[in-house]
Structure formats: structure tokens, C-alpha cells
C-alpha positions in Angstrom: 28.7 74.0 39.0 31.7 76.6 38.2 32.4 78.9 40.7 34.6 81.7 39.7 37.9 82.6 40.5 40.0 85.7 40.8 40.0 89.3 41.7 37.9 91.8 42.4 37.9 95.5 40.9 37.7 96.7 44.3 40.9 94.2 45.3 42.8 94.9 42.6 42.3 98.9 42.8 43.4 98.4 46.1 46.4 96.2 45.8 47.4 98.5 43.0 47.2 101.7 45.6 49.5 100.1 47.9 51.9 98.7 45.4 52.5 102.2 44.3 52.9 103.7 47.4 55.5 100.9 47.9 57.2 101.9 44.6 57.0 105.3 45.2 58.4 104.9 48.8 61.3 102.9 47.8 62.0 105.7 44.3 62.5 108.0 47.1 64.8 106.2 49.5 66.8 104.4 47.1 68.9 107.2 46.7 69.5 108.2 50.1 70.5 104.6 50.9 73.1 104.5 47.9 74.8 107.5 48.8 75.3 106.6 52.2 76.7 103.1 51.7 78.8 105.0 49.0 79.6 107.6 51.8 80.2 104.2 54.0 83.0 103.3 51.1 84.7 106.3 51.5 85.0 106.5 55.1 86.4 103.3 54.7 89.2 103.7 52.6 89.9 107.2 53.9 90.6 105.0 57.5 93.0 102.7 55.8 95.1 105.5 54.3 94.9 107.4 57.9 97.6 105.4 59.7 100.0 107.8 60.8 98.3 111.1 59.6 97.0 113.9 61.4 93.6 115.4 61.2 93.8 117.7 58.9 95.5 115.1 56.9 93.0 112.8 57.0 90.0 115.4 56.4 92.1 115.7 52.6 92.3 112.6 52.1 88.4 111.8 52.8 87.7 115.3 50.5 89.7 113.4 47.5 87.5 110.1 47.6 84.6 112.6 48.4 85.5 114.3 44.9 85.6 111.1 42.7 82.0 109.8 43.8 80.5 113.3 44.1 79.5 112.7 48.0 77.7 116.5 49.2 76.1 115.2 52.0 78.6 115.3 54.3 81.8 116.9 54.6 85.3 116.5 56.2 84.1 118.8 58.6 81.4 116.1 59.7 83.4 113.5 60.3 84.6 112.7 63.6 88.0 111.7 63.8 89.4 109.7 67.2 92.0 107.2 68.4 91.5 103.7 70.0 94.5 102.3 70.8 96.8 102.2 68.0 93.3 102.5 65.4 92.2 105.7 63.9 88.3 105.3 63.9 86.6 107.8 61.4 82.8 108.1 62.6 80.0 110.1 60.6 76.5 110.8 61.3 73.5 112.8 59.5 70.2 113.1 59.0 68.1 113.3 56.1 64.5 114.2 55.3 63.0 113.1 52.3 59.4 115.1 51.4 57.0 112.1 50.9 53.7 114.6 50.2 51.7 117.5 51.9 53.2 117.8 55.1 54.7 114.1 55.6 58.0 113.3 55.5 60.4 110.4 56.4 63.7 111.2 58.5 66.4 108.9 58.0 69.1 108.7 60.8 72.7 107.3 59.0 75.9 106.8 60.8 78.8 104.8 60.6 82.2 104.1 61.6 85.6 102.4 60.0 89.0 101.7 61.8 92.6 102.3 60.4 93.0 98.7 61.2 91.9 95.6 62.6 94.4 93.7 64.6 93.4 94.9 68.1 
């Protein structure tokens, strides 16, 4: 005797429903991850070039790189700019909500730091 193998209607409608939400999820926070680890680049290089500037300096200098990759979610003005020893660290930090539908959305919590240098 056969028996018979396979899925379901009922499984496979199922598994389809939560393979699109999965899909649809990640369309939506795909994004918001690539600008931040594009965000993440540019605080980077914007620490290298910060050895021996001043604040204001450095706040340019991040605007520039922010210009080239057309980064809007933060600006210089977000960025929090200290010293540790002889390292400038340049920290950021942001939200973002991202409308998933009706009333549901996800909040995404992103911050990062990069020093002028590593030899401490």
C-alpha cells in the first residue's frame, strides 16, 4: 500500500502566511539597517580625520561624508563628540519607528561609537 506524501492546503496556506510576514518584515527593516551601518561608515571615517580638530570642525567634516551618501537621519548636531585620553570618540544614537500595519509598529534603538585612534 502507498501512503501519500506531502503538504496540505491548510499547511501550505499557512506556511505561505508566515513567509510573507517574514518577507514583508525584513522589506521594511532592511532599509533602516543599511542606513545605519552606512551612518556607522561615516562616523567612522569622520573619527579618523578628527585628530586634532575642534568640534565644530569635526561636525563639518561628518556633514561632508553625510552629503556623499545622503545620510538625513541624523545630523552633526546628534552626534556626541568627547575625548578619552588622547582619542576623539564620536557617539550617535536614534530611534526609529517603522509602521508595520493598523496601529503596530517596530521601534529600532541604533547607536554607535568610533575612536580617532586605536593605540591606547
Amino acid at each position: 500500500m502507498k501512503y501519500q506524501r506531502g503538504v496540505t492546503l491548510s499547511g501550505l496556506i499557512v506556511w505561505g502566511v508566515i513567509i510573507a510576514l517574514v518577507a514583508i518584515l525584513g522589506i521594511k527593516v532592511a532599509p533602516e539597517v543599511i542606513d545605519f551601518y552606512k551612518i556607522k561608515k561615516v562616523v567612522a571615517s569622520t573619527a579618523i580625520n578628527a585628530e586634532g580638530k575642534t568640534v565644530a570642525e569635526i561636525r563639518r567634516i561628518f556633514e561632508r561624508y553625510a552629503d556623499v551618501d545622503s545620510i538625513t537621519t541624523i545630523t552633526s548636531a546628534d552626534l556626541d563628540i568627547s575625548k578619552e585620553g588622547s582619542a576623539v570618540v564620536v557617539a550617535f544614537a536614534y530611534e526609529t519607528r517603522i509602521p508595520l500595519f493598523f496601529n503596530v509598529s517596530l521601534l529600532l534603538d541604533f547607536q554607535g561609537a568610533s575612536r580617532s585612534h586605536r593605540n591606547e
